[in-house]
N, C-alpha and C positions, 0 to 999 in steps of 0.2 A: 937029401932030407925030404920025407915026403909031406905034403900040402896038412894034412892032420895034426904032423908034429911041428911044422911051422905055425899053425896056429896055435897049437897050447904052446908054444916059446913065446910067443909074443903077446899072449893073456899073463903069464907069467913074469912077465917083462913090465907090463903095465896098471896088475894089481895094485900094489902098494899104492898107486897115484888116485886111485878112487875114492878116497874119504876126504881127502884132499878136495877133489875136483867140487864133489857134492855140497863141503862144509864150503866152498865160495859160493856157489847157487845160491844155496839160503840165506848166505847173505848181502846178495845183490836183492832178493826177493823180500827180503828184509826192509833197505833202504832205499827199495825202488830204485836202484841205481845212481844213486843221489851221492854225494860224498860228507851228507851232510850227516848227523849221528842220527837216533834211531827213531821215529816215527809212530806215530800213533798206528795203531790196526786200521786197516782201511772199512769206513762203514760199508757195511750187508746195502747188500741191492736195493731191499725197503725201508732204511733207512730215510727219513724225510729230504736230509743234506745230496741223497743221490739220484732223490727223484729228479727230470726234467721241470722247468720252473713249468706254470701252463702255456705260456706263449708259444714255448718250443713242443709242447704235449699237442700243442694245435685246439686249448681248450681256453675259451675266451674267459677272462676275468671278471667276478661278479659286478655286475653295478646296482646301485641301492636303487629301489625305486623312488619316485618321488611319493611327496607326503598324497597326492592327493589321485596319483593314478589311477586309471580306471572309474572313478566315478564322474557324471555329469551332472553338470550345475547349469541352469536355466535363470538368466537376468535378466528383466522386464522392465525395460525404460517405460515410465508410467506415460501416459498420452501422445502427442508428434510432433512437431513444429508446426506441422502443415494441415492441422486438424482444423485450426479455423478458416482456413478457405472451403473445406467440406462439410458444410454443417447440415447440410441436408444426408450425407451418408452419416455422421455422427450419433444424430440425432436419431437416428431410427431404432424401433426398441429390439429388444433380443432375449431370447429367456437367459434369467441365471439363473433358474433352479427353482429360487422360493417365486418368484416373481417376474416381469420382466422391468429392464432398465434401459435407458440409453446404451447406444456400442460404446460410446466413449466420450471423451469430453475435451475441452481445449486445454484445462489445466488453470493453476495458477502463474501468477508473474509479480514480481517485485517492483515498485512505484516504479521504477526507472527503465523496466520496460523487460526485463531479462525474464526470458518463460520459465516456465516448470521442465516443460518438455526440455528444452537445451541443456539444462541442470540436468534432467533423469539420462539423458543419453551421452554425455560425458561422463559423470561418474561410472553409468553402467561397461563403458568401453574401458576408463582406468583400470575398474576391476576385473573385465574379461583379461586384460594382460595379466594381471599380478594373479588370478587362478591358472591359467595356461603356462603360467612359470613352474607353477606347484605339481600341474599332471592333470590337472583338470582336464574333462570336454566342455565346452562351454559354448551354450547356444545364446542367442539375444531372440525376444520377441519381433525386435523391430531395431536394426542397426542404420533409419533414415535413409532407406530407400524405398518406403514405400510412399505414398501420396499420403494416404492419411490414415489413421489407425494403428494396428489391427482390434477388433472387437474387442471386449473382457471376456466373452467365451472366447475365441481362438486363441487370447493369451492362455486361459488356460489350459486349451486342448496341447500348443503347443510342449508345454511341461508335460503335459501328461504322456504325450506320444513320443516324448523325447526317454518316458522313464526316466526323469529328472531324480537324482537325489535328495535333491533342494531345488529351490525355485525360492527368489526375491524380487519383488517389485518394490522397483525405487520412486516414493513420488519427494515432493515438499509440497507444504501444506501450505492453504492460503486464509488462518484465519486472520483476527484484528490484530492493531500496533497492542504492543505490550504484551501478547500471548506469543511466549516463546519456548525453543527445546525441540526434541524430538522425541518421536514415540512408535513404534512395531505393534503391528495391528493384527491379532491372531485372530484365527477362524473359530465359529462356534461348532459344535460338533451337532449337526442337524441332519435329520432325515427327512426333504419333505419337496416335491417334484420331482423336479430330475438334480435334485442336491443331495449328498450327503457325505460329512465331510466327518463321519463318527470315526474312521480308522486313519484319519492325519492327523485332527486335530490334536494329539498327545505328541506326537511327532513334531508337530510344526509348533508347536507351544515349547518345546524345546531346541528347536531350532531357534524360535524367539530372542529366548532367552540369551544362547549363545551370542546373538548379532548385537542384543540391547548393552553387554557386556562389551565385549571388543569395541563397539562403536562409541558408545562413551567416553576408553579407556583413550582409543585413539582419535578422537577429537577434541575430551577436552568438554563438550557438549553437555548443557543438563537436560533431564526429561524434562518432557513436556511440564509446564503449570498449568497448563489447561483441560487439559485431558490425561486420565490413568489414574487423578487420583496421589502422583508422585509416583507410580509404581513403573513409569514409561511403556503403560501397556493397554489395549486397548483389544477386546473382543468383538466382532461385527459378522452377522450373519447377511446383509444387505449387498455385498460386494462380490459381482459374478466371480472375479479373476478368483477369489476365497472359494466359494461356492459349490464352483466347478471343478477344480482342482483333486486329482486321484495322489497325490504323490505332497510330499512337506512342504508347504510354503507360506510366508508372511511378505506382507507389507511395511517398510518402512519410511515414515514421513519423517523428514532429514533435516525440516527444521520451517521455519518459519517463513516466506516470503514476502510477508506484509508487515514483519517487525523489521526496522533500518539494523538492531543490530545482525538478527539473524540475516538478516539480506546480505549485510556485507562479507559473512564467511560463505553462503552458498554464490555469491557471485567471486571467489577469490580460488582461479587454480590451485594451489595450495592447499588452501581448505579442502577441495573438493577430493584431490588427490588423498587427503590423510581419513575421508568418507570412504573413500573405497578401498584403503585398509581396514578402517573396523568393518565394513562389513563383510570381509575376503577372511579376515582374523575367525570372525564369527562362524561362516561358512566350513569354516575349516577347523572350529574347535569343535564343531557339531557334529561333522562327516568321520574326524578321527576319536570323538569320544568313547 
C-alpha cells in the first residue's frame, strides 16, 4: 500500500473520533479543569477584579495629606527669661514704623515670682508640637537660646522672611488684681514710616477671630473685663511686632498674671497645655477656612 493511501485509511479511521475529542475541550475550557459544575465567565483583562492590586503594579498607595501641610506658622514667645539681666541691650530704642520703642522688655510675672517669659515659651513649644503633628512648618522667634531678646522688629522680620501664614505672639498680661480674662490684640491698618499694615490687617483680624474662638472654647476662659469692651479684642497701632509685620498676625494676652485666680491657671501645666490647643485650634480653623 502506498504512504498516500495509508494516510487517507487512517483519517478515515479517525474521523468519527473528532466531535468527540473537540466537545471535551470545551468542556475542560469550560470548567477550567475543575470537577466542580460550571463557572462564572472569566472577567476581561480590564476588569477591575483582574487588575494587579498597586503594591504588586509597583504603584504606591495614596496617603492623605495632613490638615495642615505645606503651610508655615511662626510662634513668638513674647519677651526671654534672660532679658532682665540685659537691660542696657533691652532698652535700646528701634524704630517700629510709627515711632521708635524699646527692643523689648522683661515682661510681667505673677506675685510668686513665675515670669511671662517662661509662661510664653512653654506654651509656645506645647503648640509647636501639636502644629508639627498636623503638617505644619513651624518656626519660634526665640526657643531660649538666645541671651536676651530678640528685638520686636526682628520678631517681625523673622515672620515675615519665613512668609509665615500666620504668626502669633504669645504674652500674659500684667495688669491689677481683679482685672482678669484674656484678650487678641489686632493690628490697625496704618500707613505711616516704614509701617503699613493696610493689606493684613483684614487677614489678621480674621485670624483673630479664629484664635479668640478656639481659645475660649478650649479653656474655658472669659474675655478680658478690662479691655475690649467684652468683645475680647483689642486694636493697637503702637506695637513694633504688629507694625512691622508683611504676613497675618496677632497678639494674644493669655490672661492675667497679677490676678491670683488667673495666676493659678497660667502657672498649671495643664492649663497651659489646653492654651496651646486653642490656640493650634484657631491657627488651624483659619489656615483651613
Amino acid at each position: 500500500m502506498s504512504a498516500q493511501n495509508s494516510r487517507k485509511r487512517a483519517w478515515f479511521l479517525l474521523a468519527p473520533a473528532v466531535p468527540a475529542v473537540f466537545a471535551g475541550w470545551l468542556l475542560w475550557q469550560y470548567t477550567d479543569g475543575e470537577d466542580a459544575g460550571p463557572k462564572e465567565p472569566r472577567a476581561a483583562a480590564s476588569s477591575p477584579s483582574a487588575r494587579p492590586s498597586p503594591s504588586k503594579a509597583g504603584v504606591e498607595p495614596r496617603i492623605d495629606k495632613k490638615p495642615l501641610t505645606g503651610k508655615v506658622v511662626v510662634l513668638d514667645p513674647g519677651h526671654n527669661p534672660n532679658n532682665r539681666l540685659h537691660t542696657a541691650e533691652i532698652n535700646r530704642k528701634v524704630n517700629i514704623g510709627t515711632n521708635a520703642k524699646e527692643c523689648d522688655t522683661t515682661g510681667a510675672a505673677t506675685d510668686s515670682g513665675y515670669a511671662e517669659a517662661r509662661f510664653t515659651l512653654d506654651v509656645a513649644r506645647r503648640a509647636r508640637t501639636l502644629l508639627r503633628a498636623q503638617g505644619a512648618t513651624v518656626k519660634l522667634t526665640q526657643d531660649g537660646q538666645r541671651a536676651w531678646g530678640p528685638c520686636v522688629d526682628e520678631r517681625a522680620a523673622i515672620g515675615n522672611e519665613a512668609h509665615a501664614d500666620a504668626v502669633v505672639s504669645i504674652h500674659a498680661d500684667g495688669a491689677g488684681p481683679g482685672q482678669r480674662g484674656f484678650h487678641v490684640i489686632l493690628p490697625k491698618a496704618i500707613s505711616a514710616g516704614g509701617a503699613d499694615t493696610r493689606k493684613i490687617a483684614g487677614p489678621s483680624r480674621e485670624l483673630g477671630l479664629a484664635v479668640r474662638k478656639a481659645f475660649e472654647k478650649r479653656t474655658g476662659s472669659d474675655v478680658s473685663n478690662y479691655l475690649g469692651g467684652g468683645s475680647g479684642f483689642t486694636v493697637r497701632s503702637d506695637l513694633g511686632g504688629l507694625n512691622l509685620s508683611t504676613v497675618p498676625k496677632v497678639f494674644i494676652e493669655c490672661g492675667n498674671m497679677r490676678d491670683s485666680k488667673d495666676a493659678a491657671q497660667l502657672t498649671a501645666g495643664g492649663w497651659r497645655q489646653r492654651a496651646a490647643h486653642g490656640i493650634v485650634d484657631g491657627i488651624t480653623a483659619y489656615l483651613n477656612g
